[in-house]
VOGU-3710 file (C-alpha; in Angstrom, 3 decimals, decimal comma):
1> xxxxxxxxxx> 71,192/-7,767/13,003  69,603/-5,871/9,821  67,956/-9,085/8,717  66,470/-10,109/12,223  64,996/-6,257/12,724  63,153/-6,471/8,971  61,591/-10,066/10,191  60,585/-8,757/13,300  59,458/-5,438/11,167  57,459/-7,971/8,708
11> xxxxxxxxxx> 55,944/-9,944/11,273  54,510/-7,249/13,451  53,079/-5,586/10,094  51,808/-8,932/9,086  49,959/-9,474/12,488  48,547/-5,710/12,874  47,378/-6,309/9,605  45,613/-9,567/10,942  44,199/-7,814/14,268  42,700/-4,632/12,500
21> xxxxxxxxxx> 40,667/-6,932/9,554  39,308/-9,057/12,754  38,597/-5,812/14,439  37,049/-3,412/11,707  35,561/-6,188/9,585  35,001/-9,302/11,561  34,095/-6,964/14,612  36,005/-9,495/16,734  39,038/-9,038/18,836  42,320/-11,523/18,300
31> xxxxxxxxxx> 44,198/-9,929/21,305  43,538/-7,034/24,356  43,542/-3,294/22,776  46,446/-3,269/24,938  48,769/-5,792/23,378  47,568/-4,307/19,864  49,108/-0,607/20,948  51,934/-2,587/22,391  52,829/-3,976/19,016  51,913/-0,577/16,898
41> xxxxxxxxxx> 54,469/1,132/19,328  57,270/-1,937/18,720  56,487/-1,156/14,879  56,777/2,922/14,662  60,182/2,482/17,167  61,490/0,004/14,578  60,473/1,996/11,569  61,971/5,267/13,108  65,090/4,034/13,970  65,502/1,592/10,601
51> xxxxxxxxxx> 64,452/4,481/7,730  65,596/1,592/4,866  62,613/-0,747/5,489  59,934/1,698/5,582  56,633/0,814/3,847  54,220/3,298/2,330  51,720/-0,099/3,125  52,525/-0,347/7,141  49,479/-0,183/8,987  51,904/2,918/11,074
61> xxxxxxxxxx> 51,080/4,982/7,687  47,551/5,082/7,815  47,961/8,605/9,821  47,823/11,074/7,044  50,001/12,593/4,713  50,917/16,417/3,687  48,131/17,781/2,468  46,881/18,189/-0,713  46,648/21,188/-3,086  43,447/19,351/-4,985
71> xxxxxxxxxx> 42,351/15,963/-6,260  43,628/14,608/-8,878  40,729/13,425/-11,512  40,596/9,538/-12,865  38,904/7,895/-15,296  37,169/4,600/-14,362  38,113/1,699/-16,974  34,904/0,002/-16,555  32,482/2,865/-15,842  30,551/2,616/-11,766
81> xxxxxxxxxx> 27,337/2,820/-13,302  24,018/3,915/-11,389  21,172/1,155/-10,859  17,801/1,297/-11,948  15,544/1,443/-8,712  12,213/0,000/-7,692  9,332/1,334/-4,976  7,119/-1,769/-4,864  6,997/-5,369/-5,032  4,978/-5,310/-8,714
91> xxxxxxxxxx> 8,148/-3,512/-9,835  10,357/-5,911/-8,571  8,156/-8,543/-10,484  8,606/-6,835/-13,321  12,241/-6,445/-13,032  12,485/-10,591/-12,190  9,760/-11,245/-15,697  12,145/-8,901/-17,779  15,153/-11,133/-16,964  13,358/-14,435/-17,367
101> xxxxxxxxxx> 12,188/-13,500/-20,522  15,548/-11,629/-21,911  16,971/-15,562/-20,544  14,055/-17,100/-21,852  14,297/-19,531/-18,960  11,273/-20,614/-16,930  13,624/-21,215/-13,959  13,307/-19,639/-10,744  16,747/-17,299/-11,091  19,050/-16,967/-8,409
111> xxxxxxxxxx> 19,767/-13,659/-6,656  22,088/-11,838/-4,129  21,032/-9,599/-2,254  22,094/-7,138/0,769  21,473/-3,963/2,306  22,533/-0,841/0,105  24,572/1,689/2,569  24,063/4,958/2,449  27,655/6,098/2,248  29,887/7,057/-0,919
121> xxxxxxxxxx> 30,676/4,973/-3,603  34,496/3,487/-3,692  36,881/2,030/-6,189  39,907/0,345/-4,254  42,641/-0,497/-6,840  45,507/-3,216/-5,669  48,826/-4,511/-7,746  49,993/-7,623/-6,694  47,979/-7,272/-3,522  48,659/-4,254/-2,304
131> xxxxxxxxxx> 46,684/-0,862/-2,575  47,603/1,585/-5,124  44,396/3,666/-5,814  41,523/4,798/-4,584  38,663/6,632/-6,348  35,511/8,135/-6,069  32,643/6,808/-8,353  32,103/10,886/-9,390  29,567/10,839/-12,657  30,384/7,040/-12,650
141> xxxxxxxxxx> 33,035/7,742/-15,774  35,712/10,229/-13,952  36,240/10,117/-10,267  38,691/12,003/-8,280  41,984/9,939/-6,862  41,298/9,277/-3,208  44,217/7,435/-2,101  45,795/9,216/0,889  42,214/9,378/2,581  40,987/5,751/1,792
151> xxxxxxxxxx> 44,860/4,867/3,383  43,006/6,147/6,710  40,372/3,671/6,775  41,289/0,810/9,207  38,557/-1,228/7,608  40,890/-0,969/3,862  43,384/-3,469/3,850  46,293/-1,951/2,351  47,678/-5,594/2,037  45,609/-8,304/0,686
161> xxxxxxxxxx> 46,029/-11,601/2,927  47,604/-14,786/1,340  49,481/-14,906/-1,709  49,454/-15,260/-5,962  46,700/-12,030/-6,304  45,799/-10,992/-9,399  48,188/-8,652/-10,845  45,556/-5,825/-11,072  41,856/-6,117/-8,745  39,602/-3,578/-8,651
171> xxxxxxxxxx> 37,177/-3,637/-5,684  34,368/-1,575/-5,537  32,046/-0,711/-2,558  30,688/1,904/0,116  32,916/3,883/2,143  30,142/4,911/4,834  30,186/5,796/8,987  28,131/4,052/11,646  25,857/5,502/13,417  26,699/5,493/16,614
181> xxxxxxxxxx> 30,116/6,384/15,768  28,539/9,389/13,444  27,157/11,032/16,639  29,640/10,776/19,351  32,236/12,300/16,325  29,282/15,484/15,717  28,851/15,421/19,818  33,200/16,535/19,521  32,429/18,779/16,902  29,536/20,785/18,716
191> xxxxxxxxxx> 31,596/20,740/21,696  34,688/22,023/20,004  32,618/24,575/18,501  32,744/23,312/14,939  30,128/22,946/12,569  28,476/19,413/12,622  27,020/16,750/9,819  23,581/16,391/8,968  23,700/12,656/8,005  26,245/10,086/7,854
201> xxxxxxxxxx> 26,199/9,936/4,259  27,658/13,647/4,285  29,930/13,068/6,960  31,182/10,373/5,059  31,484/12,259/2,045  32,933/15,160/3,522  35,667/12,620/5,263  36,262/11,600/2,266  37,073/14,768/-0,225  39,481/16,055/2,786
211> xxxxxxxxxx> 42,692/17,506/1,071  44,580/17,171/4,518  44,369/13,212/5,052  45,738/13,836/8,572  41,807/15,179/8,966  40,431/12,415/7,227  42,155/10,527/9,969  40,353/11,138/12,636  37,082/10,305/10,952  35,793/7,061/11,572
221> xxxxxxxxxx> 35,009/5,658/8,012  34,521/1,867/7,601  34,357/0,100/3,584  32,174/-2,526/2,535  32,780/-4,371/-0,738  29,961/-5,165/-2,762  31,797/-6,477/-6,189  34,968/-6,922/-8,364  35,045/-4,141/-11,000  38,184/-4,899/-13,683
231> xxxxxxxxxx> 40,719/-6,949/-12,527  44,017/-8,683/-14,689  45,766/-12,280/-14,075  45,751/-14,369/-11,553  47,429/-17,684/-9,856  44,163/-16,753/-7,522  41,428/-17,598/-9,716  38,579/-15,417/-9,303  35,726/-17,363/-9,618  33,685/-17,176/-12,519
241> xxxxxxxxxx> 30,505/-18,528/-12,107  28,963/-16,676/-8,916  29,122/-13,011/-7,551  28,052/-14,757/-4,088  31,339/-16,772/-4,202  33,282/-13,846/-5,548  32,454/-11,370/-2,554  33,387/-14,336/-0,183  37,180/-14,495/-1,851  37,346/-10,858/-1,415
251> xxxxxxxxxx> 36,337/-11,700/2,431  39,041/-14,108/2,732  41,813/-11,813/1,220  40,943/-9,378/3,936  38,041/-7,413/2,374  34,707/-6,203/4,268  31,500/-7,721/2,579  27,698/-7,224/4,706  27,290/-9,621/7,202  23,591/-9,629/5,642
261> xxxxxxxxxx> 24,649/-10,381/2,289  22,661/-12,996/1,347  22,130/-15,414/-1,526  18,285/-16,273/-2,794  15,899/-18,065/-5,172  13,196/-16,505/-7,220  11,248/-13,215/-6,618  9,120/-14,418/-3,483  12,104/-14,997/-1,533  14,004/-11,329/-3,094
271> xxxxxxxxxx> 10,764/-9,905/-1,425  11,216/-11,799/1,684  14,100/-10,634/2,445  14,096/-7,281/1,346  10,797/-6,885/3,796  13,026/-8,667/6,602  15,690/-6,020/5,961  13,335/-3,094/6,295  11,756/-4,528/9,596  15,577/-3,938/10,844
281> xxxxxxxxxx> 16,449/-0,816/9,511  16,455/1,022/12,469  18,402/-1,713/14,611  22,021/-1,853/12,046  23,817/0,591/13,572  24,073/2,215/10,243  21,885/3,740/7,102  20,784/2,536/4,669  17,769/3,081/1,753  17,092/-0,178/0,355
291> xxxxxxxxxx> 18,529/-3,392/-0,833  20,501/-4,277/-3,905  19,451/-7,252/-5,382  21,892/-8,796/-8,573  21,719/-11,922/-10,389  24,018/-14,491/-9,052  25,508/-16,001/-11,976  28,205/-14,124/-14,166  27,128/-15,810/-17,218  23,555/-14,546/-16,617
301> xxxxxxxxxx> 25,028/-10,844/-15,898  26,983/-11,229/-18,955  24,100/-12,462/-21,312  21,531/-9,475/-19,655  24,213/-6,833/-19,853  23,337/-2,720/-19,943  21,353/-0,489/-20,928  22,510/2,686/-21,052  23,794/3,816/-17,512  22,511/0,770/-15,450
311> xxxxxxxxxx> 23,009/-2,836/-15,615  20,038/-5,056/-16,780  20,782/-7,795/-14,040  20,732/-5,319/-10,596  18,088/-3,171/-9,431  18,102/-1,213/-6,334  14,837/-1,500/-3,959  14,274/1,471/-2,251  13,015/2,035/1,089  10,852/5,229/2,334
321> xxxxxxxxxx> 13,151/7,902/2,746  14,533/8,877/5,943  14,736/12,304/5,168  12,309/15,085/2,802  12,374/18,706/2,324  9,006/20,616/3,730  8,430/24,279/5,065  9,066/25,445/8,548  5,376/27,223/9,115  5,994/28,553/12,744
331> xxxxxxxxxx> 7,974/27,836/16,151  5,983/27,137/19,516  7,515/26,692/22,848  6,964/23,917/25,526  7,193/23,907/29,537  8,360/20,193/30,296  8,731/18,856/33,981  11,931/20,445/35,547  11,307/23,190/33,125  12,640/23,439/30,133
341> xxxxxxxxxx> 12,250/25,355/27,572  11,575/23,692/24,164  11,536/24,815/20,825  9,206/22,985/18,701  9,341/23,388/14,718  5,690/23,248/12,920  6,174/22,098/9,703  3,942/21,855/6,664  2,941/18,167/6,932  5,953/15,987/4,405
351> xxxxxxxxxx> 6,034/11,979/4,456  8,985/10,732/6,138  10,402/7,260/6,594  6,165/6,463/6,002  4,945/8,108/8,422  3,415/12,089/8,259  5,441/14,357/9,988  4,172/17,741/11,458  6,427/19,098/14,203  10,109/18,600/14,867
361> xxxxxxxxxx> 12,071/19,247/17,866  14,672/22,506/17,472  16,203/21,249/20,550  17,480/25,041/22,387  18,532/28,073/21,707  22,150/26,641/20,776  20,678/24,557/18,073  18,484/27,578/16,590  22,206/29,368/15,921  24,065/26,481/14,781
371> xxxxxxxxxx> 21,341/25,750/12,404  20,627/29,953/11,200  17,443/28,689/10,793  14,234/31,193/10,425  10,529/30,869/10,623  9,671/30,582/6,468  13,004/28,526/5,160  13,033/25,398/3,891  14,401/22,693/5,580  15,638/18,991/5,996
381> xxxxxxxxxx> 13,905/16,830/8,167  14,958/13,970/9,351  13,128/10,376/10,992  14,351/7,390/11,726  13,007/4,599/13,825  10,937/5,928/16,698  13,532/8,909/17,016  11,705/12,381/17,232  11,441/14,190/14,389  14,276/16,970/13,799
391> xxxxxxxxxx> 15,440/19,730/11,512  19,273/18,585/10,222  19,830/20,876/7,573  18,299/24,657/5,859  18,288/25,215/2,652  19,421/28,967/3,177  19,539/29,673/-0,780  15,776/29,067/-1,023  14,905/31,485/1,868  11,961/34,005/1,364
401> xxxxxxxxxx> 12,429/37,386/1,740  9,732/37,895/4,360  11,398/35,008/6,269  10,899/35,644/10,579  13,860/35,308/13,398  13,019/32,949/15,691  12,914/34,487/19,219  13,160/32,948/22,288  10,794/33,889/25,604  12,475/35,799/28,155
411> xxxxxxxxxx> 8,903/34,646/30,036  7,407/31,563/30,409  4,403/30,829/27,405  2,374/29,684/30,373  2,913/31,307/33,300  4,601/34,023/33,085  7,540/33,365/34,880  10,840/34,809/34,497  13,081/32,322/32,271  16,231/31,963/32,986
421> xxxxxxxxxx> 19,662/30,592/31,639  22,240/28,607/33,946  25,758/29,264/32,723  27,099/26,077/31,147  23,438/24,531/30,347  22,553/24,770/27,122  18,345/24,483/28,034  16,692/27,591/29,587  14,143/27,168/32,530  10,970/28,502/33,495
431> xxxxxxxxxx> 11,571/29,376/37,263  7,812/29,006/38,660  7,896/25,501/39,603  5,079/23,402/40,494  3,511/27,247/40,251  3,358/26,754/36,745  0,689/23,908/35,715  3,285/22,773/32,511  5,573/21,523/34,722  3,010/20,691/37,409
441> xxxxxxxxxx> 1,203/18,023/34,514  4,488/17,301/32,750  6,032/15,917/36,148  2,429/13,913/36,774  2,466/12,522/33,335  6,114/11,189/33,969  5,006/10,230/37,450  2,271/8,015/36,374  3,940/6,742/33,206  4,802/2,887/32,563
451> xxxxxxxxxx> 8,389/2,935/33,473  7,437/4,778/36,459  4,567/3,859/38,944  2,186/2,798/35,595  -0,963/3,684/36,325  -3,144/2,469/32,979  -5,736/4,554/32,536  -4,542/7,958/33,704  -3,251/9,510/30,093  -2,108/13,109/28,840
461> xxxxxxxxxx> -5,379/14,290/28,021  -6,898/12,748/31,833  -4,316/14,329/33,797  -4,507/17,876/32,227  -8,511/17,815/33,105  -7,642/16,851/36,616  -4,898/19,357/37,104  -7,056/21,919/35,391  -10,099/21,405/38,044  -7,620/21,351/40,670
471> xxxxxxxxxx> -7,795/17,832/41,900  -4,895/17,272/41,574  -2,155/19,559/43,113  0,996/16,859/43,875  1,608/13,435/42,636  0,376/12,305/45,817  -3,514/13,865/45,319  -3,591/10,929/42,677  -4,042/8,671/45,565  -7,040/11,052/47,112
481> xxxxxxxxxx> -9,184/10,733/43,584  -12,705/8,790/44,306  -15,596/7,538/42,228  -17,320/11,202/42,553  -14,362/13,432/41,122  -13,379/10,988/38,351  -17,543/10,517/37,336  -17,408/13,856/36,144  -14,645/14,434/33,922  -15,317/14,020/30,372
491> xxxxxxxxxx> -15,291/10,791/28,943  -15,320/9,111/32,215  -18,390/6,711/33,031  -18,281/4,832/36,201  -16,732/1,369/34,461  -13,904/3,685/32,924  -13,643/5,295/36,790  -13,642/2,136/38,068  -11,153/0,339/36,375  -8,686/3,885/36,891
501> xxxxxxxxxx> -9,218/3,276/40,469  -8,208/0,140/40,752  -4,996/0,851/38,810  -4,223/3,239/40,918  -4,347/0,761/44,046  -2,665/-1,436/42,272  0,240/0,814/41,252  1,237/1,229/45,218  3,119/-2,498/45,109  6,165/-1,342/43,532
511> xxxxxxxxxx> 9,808/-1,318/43,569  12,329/1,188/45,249  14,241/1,779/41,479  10,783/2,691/40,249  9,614/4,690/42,854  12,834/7,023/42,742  12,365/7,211/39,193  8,497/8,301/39,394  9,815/11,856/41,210  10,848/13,290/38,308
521> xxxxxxxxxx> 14,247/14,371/39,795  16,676/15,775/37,059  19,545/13,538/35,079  18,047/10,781/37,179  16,638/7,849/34,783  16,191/4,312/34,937  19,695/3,106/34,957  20,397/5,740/37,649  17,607/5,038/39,749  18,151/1,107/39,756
531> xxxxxxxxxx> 21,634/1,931/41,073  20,357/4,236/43,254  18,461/1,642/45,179  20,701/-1,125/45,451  23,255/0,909/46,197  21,202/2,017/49,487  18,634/-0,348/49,874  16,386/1,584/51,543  14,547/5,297/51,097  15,877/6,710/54,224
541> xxxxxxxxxx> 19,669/5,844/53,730  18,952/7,263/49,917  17,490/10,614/51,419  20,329/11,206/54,312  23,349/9,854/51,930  26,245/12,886/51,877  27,615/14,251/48,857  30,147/11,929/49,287  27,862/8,810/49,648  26,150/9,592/46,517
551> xxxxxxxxxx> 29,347/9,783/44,437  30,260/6,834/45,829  27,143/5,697/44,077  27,955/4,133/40,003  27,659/6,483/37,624  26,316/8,880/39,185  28,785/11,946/38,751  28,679/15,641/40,901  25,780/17,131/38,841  23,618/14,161/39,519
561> xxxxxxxxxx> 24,251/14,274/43,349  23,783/17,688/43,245  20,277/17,566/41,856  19,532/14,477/44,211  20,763/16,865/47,108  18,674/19,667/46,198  15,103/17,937/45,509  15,459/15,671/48,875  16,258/19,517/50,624  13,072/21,088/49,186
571> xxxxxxxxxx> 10,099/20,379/51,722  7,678/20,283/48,890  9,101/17,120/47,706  9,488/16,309/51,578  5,637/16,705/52,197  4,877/14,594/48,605  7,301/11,620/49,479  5,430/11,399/52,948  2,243/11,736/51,474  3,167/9,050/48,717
581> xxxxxxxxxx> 3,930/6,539/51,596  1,301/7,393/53,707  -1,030/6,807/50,793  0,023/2,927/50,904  3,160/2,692/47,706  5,706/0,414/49,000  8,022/-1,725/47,917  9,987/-5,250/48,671  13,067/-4,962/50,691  16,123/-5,070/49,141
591> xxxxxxxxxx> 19,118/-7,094/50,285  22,229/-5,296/50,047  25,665/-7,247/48,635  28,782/-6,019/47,196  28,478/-5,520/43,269  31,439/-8,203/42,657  28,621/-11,084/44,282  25,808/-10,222/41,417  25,666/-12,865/38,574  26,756/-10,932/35,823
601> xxxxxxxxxx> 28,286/-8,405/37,551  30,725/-6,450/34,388  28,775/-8,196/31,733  27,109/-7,421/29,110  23,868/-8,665/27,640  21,863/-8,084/24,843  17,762/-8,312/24,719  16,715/-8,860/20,703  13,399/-10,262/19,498  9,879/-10,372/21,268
611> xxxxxxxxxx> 9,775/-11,665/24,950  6,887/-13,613/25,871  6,521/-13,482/29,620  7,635/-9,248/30,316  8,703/-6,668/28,211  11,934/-5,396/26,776  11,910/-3,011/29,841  10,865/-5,322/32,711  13,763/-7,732/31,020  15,797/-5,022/31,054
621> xxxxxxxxxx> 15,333/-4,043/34,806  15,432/-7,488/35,859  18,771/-7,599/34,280  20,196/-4,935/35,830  19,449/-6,179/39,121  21,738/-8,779/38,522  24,569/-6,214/37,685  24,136/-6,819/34,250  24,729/-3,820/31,651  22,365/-4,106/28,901
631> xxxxxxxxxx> 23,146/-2,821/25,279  21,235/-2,601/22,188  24,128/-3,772/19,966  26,273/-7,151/20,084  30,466/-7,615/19,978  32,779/-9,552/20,644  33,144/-8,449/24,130  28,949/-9,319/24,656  28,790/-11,860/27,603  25,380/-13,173/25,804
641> xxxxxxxxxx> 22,077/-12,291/23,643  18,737/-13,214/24,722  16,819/-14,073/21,974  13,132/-13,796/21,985  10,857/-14,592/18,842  11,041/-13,236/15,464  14,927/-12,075/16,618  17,114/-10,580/13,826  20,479/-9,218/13,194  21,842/-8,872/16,138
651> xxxxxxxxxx> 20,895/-12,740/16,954  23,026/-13,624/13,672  25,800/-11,365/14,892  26,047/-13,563/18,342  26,216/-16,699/16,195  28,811/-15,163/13,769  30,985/-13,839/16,982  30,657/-17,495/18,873  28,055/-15,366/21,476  26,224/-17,054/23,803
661> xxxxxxxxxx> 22,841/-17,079/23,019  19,909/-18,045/25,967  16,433/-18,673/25,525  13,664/-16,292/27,231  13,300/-19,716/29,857  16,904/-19,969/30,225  16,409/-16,040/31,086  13,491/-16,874/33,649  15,502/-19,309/35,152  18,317/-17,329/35,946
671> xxxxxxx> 16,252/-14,729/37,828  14,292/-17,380/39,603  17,700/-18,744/40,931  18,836/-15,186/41,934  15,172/-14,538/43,759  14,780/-11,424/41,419  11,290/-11,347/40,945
//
C-alpha cells in the first residue's frame, strides 16, 4: 500500500509541476483549472494523511511558511553586477566599435537581446535540480536569502524537469508583476482599506522582502531568467558557446525566459529591434525601461570581460522614463457630464515617457487622503501609453513648510451649485444639471464625439462658443444650427460652416448601440450600450423595459438599471430623445436572436496591428455584434487574433499558443456572411 500511495504522491507532484510551468511560463493550459484543483486537493489529502513522504519541494508548499524574524544576508559567489546603460543609438555604436575593436574583428558580432523588466533582480540557486536558495541581487556583492518568498512564485520551478542537472546552477533573472495583475491586486488593497503600490516594480519589491511568506503568497509575482550565473558539474552539459542556446536549456528544464528574447546580427539590427520593442511598450502587459543587449558568444564575453562593476560585453538601452519627480504648483477642479467633481493636479511642466507633462488627474477626494498629498510637495508622476497623467507617490520628506491643504468645493467652481456626496460613491456631484453649462458642454462634447454620433467638425473649443451664445441648449439644438448662426462664430467661414453642416446631416444614419451611447447616461459605455440594443432591438422596448428586463440584460448589474431607469423617467431627456428623432437620426433595424445563434457567441478575439478598411473601434463594434468579446491581450483560451499590418507581440503570442490568426479580409468576410454591416 505505502509504495503505491508515494507513486501516486510522485506522479501527481510530477504533473502539477508540468501544468503550473505550461500555465505561468508557457501561458498555456494542459488541462481545465478544474482538473488542476482536483489533483492539488488528491495531493494535500495524500500528504496529510502520509506525514513520511512529505516534500519541502511539493508544489502544496508553495503557501508560506512561519514567518520570519529578518533576512538572512548572502554573499553572491560571482558578484550580480550593474550594466553600463545607453540613451541613443550613437551610444550604442559606440558600445558595438568598442567591442569590435577590443576583438579586433571586422565581423558583424552577434547579439541577444530582450526587453529589460522592471522588477527586482533574482538569484535562484538549485542542487541536483531542485531549489535551495534564493537571493536578492542587494549591492550586487551581498544579497539577503529569499527563499521562503521566491517558494511562492508559481512561475519558480522548485523542481527542474528531466534528469542529470548540474550539481550546483545558479539562475539569475527578474522577479517582477504584470500589469494587469498589479492593479486588480492595488484595486483589493484600496478596497480593504490598505495602503496601495505606486508601481509594479515596488510592489514587486515589497512582495518580495515580506518576512511572513504566507503574505508574499498572495502576491502575484512571476520570474524571468535572463542568464546562468555560477554553476558546478554536469551529465547536462551547459552549452558553452552561446548565451541564446543557454537561456533555451534553462526553458526546457522548466525555467521562464522572454518570449521576445531574441538573437541578432550587427548594430543596425540591435537598433531595429530595440526601436520595435519601444513601439510595444505600452501593449506587454508589463514594464519595462529598455532592452538588454549581450554578446552571444561565451568566448567573446570571456575575452571582453569587466570593468569595474559592469561587464564589457552587455549594455542596457534605456527607454524614456515612465515616471519623474516635478512640483505640484496648484489644484483646479472640473464639472464633467453627469457631474463630477474632479481634482486636477498642475504641475511644473517635467518630461515623462517623452512627452511634457503639465496636469495630472488626483482622481477624488479618496485619492487626495490616501495620497496626504498638499499643494507645494513634490511628487511622482507617472505616464504610460496614452494613460492620463497621475500623481503615484509624495515625497513627504521634501515638503515645504508653507506647503497648502488641498480643499475640496462644498459648491460647484461654475455654478454655484450645492455639491454633494452619495454614500458609497467615492466622486462628489455638482447637483445643477443641465443648469450648469460644465455639464451642459461636457455631455455635448460626449454626444457629438466619434464613438458616439461623430460629428467632424464640431470640437471642444466649437461647442463651448455655441453653448456660450446660447444656441445650443440640448443635444438636439445641434440639429437646429444653420449657415447664419455658425457664420458668425469665430473661426468659422462659410466652407468651414458648410462642411459642419453636412456632418451633422450625415451623423443622423446611425446605429441603435451608438445612439444609446451618445446620451451620456451614467456607467453606460460602449460594451453596455451594444448589449443594450440587441438585447431589445428597438428604442421603445429599451425605454419601457422593467427593472427586471434590464437585469435580464448582460452585464448590466442593479446600479446600471438604476441609472437607465432614472434618465428614461426624467422628461428632459424625454423631450431631447423626441426631439433627436424628430430631427431625422435613425438607425437600421435590428433582428433579434438568442445569444447562443451569434457566430462567436463566448469567444474571444483579439484586434492587433493597423486595419485597413475601419478602425480598431468600428472592428471592435462589428465584433461584438457577432457576440464576440474582444480583449486587448492573447491566451490560450483566445478563440483568434486578427492581425492587421505592422502587428506585434501579441500576433507572435497567437503563433506561439497555436492561435488562430485571420486576415483583415478573412475579418470582412465573416461580417459580410453574418449581414453585419
Amino acid at each position: 500500500m505505502s509504495n503505491s500511495v508515494k507513486d501516486r504522491i510522485l506522479e501527481l507532484r510530477e504533473l502539477l509541476h508540468k501544468y503550473s510551468h505550461a500555465y505561468y511560463n508557457l501561458n498555456t493550459s494542459i488541462v481545465p483549472d478544474a482538473e488542476y484543483d482536483n489533483l492539488y486537493d488528491e495531493l494535500v489529502e495524500l500528504e496529510s494523511k502520509y506525514p513520511d513522504f512529505s516534500d519541502e519541494h511539493s508544489p502544496t508548499q508553495r503557501v508560506g511558511e512561519r514567518p520570519l524574524d529578518k533576512f538572512l544576508q548572502f554573499k553572491h559567489k560571482l558578484p550580480m553586477l550593474s550594466l553600463e546603460k545607453a540613451k541613443t543609438e550613437d551610444e550604442l555604436t559606440q558600445f558595438n566599435k568598442r567591442i569590435s575593436d577590443s576583438l579586433d574583428s571586422n565581423d558583424e558580432i552577434e547579439f541577444c537581446c530582450e526587453p529589460k523588466l522592471d522588477g527586482v533582480a533574482l538569484s535562484l540557486h538549485y542542487q541536483n535540480g531542485l531549489l535551495k536558495r534564493a537571493v536578492t541581487r542587494g549591492d550586487g556583492l551581498t544579497g539577503e536569502d529569499v527563499t521562503q518568498n521566491a517558494k511562492t512564485i508559481k512561475s519558480v520551478p522548485l523542481k527542474l524537469f528531466g534528469k542529470n542537472h548540474p550539481v550546483f546552477l545558479e539562475v539569475r533573472g527578474e522577479a517582477y508583476i504584470p500589469l494587469e495583475k498589479f492593479e486588480l491586486m492595488n484595486d483589493r488593497s484600496v478596497g480593504s482599506g490598505e495602503k496601495s503600490f505606486a508601481n509594479p516594480r515596488n510592489a514587486a519589491s515589497g512582495s518580495l522582502r515580506q518576512l511572513d511568506s504566507k503574505i508574499a503568497s498572495s502576491r502575484p509575482l512571476f520570474f524571468s531568467a535572463y542568464s546562468v550565473g555560477d554553476f558546478d558539474g554536469s551529465d547536462l552539459q551547459l552549452d558553452q558557446y552561446s548565451h541564446y542556446r543557454r537561456l533555451q536549456q534553462l526553458q526546457n528544464i522548466g525555467l521562464a525566459v522572454s518570449p521576445l528574447l531574441k538573437k541578432v546580427k550587427g548594430i543596425d539590427a540591435v537598433i531595429e529591434y530595440c526601436h520595435g520593442i519601444l513601439r510595444k511598450r505600452d501593449d506587454l502587459g508589463f514594464e519595462i525601461d529598455g532592452v538588454v543587449i549581450k554578446v552571444d558568444s561565451l568566448a567573446q564575453q570571456q575575452a571582453l570581460g569587466f570593468v569595474a562593476r559592469a561587464p564589457r560585453w552587455a549594455i542596457a538601452f534605456k527607454f524614456p522614463a515612465q515616471e519623474q519627480l516635478t512640483t505640484l504648483l496648484d489644484v483646479e477642479f472640473q464639472v464633467g457630464r453627469t457631474g463630477a467633481i474632479t481634482p486636477v493636479a498642475r504641475l511644473a511642466p517635467v518630461l515623462v515617457g517623452g512627452v511634457t507633462v503639465s496636469n495630472a488627474t488626483l482622481h477624488n477626494q479618496d485619492e487626495i487622503n490616501r495620497l496626504s498629498i498638499k499643494i507645494g510637495d513634490t511628487v511622482t508622476v507617472r505616464r504610460a501609453g496614452d494613460v492620463i497623467p497621475q500623481i503615484v507617490a509624495v515625497l513627504t520628506e521634501r515638503r515645504p513648510l508653507e506647503a497648502r491643504d488641498i480643499v475640496f468645493p462644498s459648491q460647484c467652481p461654475v455654478c454655484g451649485s450645492a455639491v454633494e456626496r452619495v454614500t458609497g460613491e467615492a466622486v462628489a456631484r455638482c447637483r445643477g444639471g443641465l443648469f450648469c453649462p460644465a455639464q451642459l458642454k461636457e455631455s455635448i462634447k460626449h454626444f457629438v464625439s466619434r464613438k458616439a454620433m461623430d460629428i467632424d467638425g464640431l470640437g471642444d473649443k466649437l461647442v463651448e462658443q455655441l453653448v456660450d451664445q446660447q444656441l445650443i441648449n440640448t443635444t438636439a439644438d445641434i440639429y437646429q444650427l444653420d449657415m447664419p448662426a455658425l457664420i458668425g462664430l469665430d473661426r468659422m467661414a462659410e466652407k468651414s460652416a458648410l462642411k459642419l453642416l453636412n456632418a451633422i446631416k450625415a451623423s443622423c444614419q446611425t446605429s441603435l448601440a451608438r445612439f444609446i451611447y451618445a446620451l451620456g447616461i451614467r456607467e453606460v459605455g460602449e460594451a453596455t450600450a451594444l448589449n443594450l440594443a440587441q438585447h431589445f432591438g428597438s428604442l421603445p422596448a429599451l425605454l419601457n423595459a422593467s427593472l427586471e428586463q434590464l437585469l435580464a440584460v448582460n452585464e448590466v448589474g442593479k446600479i446600471v438599471a438604476e441609472h437607465l431607469q432614472s434618465f428614461f423617467a426624467e422628461p428632459h431627456n424625454q423631450q431631447v430623445i423626441t426631439a433627436l428623432q424628430a430631427a431625422g437620426i435613425n438607425w437600421p433595424d435590428i433582428e433579434l436572436q438568442p445569444a447562443s445563434a451569434q457566430p462567436l457567441a463566448g469567444h474571444t478575439v483579439v484586434l492587433t496591428g493597423t486595419l485597413i478598411s475601419m478602425g480598431r473601434d468600428d472592428a471592435k463594434a462589428r465584433l461584438q455584434q457577432l457576440g464576440a468579446k474582444v480583449s486587448g491581450s492573447v491566451s490560450a483560451k483566445t478563440y483568434a487574433v486578427v492581425a492587421g499590418d505592422n502587428a506585434g507581440s501579441k500576433l507572435a503570442k497567437a503563433t506561439e499558443l497555436n492561435v488562430p490568426v485571420w486576415t483583415e479580409q478573412q475579418m470582412l468576410v465573416l461580417f459580410s456572411e453574418n449581414g453585419v454591416a
